[in-house]
C-alpha positions in Angstrom: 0.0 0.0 0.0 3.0 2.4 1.2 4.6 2.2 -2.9 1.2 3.3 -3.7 1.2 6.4 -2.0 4.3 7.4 -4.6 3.6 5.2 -7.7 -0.3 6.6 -8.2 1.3 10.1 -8.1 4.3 10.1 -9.7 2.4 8.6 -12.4 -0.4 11.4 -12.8 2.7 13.7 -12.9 4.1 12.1 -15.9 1.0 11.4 -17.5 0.1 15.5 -17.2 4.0 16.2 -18.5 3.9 13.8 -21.2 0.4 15.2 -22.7 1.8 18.8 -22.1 4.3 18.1 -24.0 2.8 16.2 -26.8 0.4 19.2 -27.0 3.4 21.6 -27.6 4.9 19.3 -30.4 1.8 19.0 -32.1 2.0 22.9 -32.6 4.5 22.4 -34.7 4.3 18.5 -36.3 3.7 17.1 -38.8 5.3 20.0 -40.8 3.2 19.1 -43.8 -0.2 17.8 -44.5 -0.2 13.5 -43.0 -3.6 12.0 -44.8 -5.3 9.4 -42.8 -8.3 7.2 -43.4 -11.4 8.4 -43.5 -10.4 12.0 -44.8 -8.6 13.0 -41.7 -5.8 15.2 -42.7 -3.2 15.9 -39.7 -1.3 19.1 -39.7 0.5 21.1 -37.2 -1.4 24.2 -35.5 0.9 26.7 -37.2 1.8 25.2 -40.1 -1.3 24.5 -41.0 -1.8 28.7 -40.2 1.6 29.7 -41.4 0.4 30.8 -44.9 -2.4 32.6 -43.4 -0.3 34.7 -41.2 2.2 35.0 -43.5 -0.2 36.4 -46.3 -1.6 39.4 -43.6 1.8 40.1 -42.6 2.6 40.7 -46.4 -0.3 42.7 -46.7 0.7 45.1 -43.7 4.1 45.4 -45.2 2.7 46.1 -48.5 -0.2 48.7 -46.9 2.7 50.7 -44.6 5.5 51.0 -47.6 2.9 52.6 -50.1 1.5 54.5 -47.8 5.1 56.0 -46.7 6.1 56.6 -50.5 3.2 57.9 -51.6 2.7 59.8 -48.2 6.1 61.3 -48.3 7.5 61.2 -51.7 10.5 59.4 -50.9 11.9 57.8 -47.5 14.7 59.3 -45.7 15.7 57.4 -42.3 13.4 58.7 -39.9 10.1 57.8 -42.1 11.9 54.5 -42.4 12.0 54.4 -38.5 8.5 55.2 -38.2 7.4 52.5 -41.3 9.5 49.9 -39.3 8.3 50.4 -35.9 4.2 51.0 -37.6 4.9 47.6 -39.3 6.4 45.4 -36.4 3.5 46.8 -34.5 0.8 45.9 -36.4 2.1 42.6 -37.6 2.4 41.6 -34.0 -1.3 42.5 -33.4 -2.2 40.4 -36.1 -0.2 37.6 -35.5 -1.9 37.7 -32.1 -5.1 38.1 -33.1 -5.3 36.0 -36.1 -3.2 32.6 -34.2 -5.3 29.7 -32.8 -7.3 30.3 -29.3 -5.8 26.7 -28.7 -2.2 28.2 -29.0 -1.4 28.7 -25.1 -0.6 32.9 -24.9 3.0 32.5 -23.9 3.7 31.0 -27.3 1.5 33.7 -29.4 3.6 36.4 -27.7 7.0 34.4 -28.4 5.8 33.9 -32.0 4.4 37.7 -32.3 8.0 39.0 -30.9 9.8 36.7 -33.5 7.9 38.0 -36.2 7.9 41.8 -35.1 12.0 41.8 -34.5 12.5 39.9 -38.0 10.7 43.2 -39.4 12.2 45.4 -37.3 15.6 43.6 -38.7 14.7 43.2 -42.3 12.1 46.2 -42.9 14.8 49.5 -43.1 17.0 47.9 -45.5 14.5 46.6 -48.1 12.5 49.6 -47.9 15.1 52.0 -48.9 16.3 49.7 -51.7 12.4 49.3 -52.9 11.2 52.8 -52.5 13.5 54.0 -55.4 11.9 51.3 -57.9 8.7 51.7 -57.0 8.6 55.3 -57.6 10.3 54.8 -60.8 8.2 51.6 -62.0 4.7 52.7 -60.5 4.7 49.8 -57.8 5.3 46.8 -60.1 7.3 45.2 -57.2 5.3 42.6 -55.4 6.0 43.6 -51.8 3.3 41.2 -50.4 5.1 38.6 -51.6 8.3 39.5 -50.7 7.4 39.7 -47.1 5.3 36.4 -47.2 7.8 34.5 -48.9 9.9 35.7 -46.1 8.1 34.9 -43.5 7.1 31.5 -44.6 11.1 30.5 -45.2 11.6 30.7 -41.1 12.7 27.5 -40.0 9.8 25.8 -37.9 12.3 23.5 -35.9 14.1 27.0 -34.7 10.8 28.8 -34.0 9.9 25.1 -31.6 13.4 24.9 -30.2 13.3 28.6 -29.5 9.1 28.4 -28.0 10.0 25.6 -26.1 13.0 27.1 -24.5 11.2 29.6 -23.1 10.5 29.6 -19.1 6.6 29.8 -19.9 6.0 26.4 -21.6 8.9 25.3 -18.8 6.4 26.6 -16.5 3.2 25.1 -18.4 4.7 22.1 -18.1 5.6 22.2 -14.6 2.3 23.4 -13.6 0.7 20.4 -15.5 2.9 18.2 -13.5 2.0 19.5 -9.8 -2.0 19.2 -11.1 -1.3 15.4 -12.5 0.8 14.8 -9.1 -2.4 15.9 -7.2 -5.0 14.5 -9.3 -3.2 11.1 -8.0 -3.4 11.8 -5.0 -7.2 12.6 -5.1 -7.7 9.6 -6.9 -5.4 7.4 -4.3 -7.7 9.1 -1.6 -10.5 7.7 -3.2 -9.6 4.2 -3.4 -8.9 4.3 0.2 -11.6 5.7 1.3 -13.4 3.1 -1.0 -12.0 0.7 0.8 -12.6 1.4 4.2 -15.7 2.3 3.8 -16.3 -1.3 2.1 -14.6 -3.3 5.4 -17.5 -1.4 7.5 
């Protein structure tokens, strides 16, 4: 009786880490689409979104950097500044608003701040270059798809090393171990009261 007093709750704790975890992995895996019988198609959470958010982030981009050449006839650092720092901004809004409600909020925010410092990092350069053409050719650069095809080339397996590295899913985790570990002891407290109250 004494080994079941550990066994019983160790093993909820496990049992809450190992689904915790399995639950973060399937964020990310499979990568592409797995077809199963029946019609059931398994895809990772953002995978499966990754075009989506990639395609509004593109559109941002595209929305801010017309607006600021048309705006101001030109870009000169400081209206690069602001087009950076309007872009990040908004593409981090939309990457929170427009990610799964399944996706725990720790890893929206990690995901929103990966995509916001990649435009913060990327944006000033490519804008400057770009501005002069599409003055001189009226736009015919596709901007949108620049800044979706970039997106979409980040590495998943970085973004789930980096996600799961973070001391919030550490913390997730944890916290679904301490509820497995008391859920066993609940349950332990059941069986023996169970059985006392079945010898009276």
């Amino acid at each position: 009786m004494e080994i079941l007093l550990i066994v019983v709750p160790v093993i909820g704790a496990l049992n809450a880490w190992l689904i915790t975890t399995l639950f973060f992995k399937m964020l990310f895996w499979p990568q592409e689409p797995v077809k199963l019988p029946f019609g059931i198609v398994l895809r990772g959470l953002l995978p499966q979104k990754r075009d989506e958010l990639a395609a509004g982030i593109g559109e941002i981009v595209e929305t801010q950097l017309r607006v600021a050449v048309i705006g101001e006839q030109g870009l000169n650092p400081d209206i690069v500044e602001r087009l950076t720092q309007t872009t990040a901004s908004a593409a981090r809004e939309h990457v929170c608003q427009r990610t799964p409600a399944l996706i725990p909020k720790a890893v929206k925010l990690k995901v929103a701040e990966l995509v916001e410092n990649f435009i913060r990092a990327e944006m000033p350069s490519y804008a400057l270059t770009l501005a002069e053409g599409m003055q001189k050719q009226d736009f015919s650069e596709d901007i949108c798809s620049w800044a979706q095809c970039k997106i979409n080339s980040y590495d998943l397996i970085k973004l789930e090393h980096t996600i799961n590295s973070t001391k919030q899913v550490f913390y997730l985790k944890t916290g679904a171990a301490v509820i497995g570990f008391v859920l066993g002891l609940v349950q332990l407290a059941i069986v023996v009261v169970a059985n006392l109250t079945s010898l009276l």
